[in-house]
C-alpha positions in Angstrom: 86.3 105.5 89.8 89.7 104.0 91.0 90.1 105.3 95.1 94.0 105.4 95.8 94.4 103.2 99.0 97.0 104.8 101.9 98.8 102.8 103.7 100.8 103.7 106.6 104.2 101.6 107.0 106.5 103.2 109.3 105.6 105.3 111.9 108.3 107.3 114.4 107.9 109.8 117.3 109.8 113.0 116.4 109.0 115.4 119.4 106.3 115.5 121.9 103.2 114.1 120.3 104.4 114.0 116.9 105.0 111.5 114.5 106.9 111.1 111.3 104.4 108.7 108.8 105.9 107.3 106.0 103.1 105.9 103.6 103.2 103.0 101.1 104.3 105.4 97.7 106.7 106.9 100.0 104.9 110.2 101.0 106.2 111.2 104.2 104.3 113.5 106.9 105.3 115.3 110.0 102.2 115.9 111.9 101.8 117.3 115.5 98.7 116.0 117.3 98.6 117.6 120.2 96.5 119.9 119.0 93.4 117.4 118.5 94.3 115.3 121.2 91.1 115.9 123.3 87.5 114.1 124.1 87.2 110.4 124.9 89.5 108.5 122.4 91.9 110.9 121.5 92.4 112.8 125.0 94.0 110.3 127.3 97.0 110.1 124.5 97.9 113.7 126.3 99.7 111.2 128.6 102.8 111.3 127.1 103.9 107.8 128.2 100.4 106.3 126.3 101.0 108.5 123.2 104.6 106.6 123.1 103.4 103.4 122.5 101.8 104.2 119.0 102.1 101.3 116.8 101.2 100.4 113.1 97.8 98.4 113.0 98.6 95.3 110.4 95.2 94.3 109.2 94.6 98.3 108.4 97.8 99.8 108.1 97.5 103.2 110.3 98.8 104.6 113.5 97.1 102.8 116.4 97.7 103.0 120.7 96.8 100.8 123.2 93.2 102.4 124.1 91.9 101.9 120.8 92.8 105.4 119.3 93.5 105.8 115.8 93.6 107.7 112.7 92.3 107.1 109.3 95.7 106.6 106.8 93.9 108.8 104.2 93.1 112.1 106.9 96.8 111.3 107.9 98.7 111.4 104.1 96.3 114.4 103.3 97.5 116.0 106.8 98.0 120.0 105.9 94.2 119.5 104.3 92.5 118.1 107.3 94.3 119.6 110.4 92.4 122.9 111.2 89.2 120.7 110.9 90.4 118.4 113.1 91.6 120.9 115.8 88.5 122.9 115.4 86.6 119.3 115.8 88.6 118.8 118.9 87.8 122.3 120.5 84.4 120.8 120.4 85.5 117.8 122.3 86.9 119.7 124.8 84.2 121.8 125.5 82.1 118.8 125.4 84.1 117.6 128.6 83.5 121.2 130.1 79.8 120.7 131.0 
């Protein structure tokens, strides 16, 4: 079964935490993450000045920051699929912190 690989190779900051991805076959997203930025790796990119300094990892070709945060490329092209799970996963993380 042939797996189609996704490849991120551009990345920009459109608005507060949210970034344009453009993708190896040229699919482009628009995805807002503040919504599932919470818990231990993805909450401190609610720092605005951390979240700024998203890069494109070379040896695995997604977004990446400076604390070790990152996305998988395919959750990112697929997007409008995997965001409510992902906010509903980071409600969990919050809550998590709460105790």
């Amino acid at each position: 079964m042939n797996h189609p690989v996704y490849r991120v190779v551009n990345v920009e900051i459109t608005a507060p935490y949210t970034l344009h991805v453009i993708f190896n076959d040229g699919t482009e997203q628009v995805i807002n993450l503040r919504p599932v930025l919470e818990g231990p790796l993805y909450g401190p990119l609610q720092d605005e000045a951390l979240f700024n300094q998203v890069e494109i990892d070379p040896e695995v070709h997604t977004v990446v920051w400076p604390n070790g945060a990152d996305f998988d490329p395919e959750t990112l092209y697929h997007w409008p699929r995997y965001k409510e799970k992902m906010a509903q996963m980071a409600k969990q993380w919050a809550a998590l912190k709460l105790r």
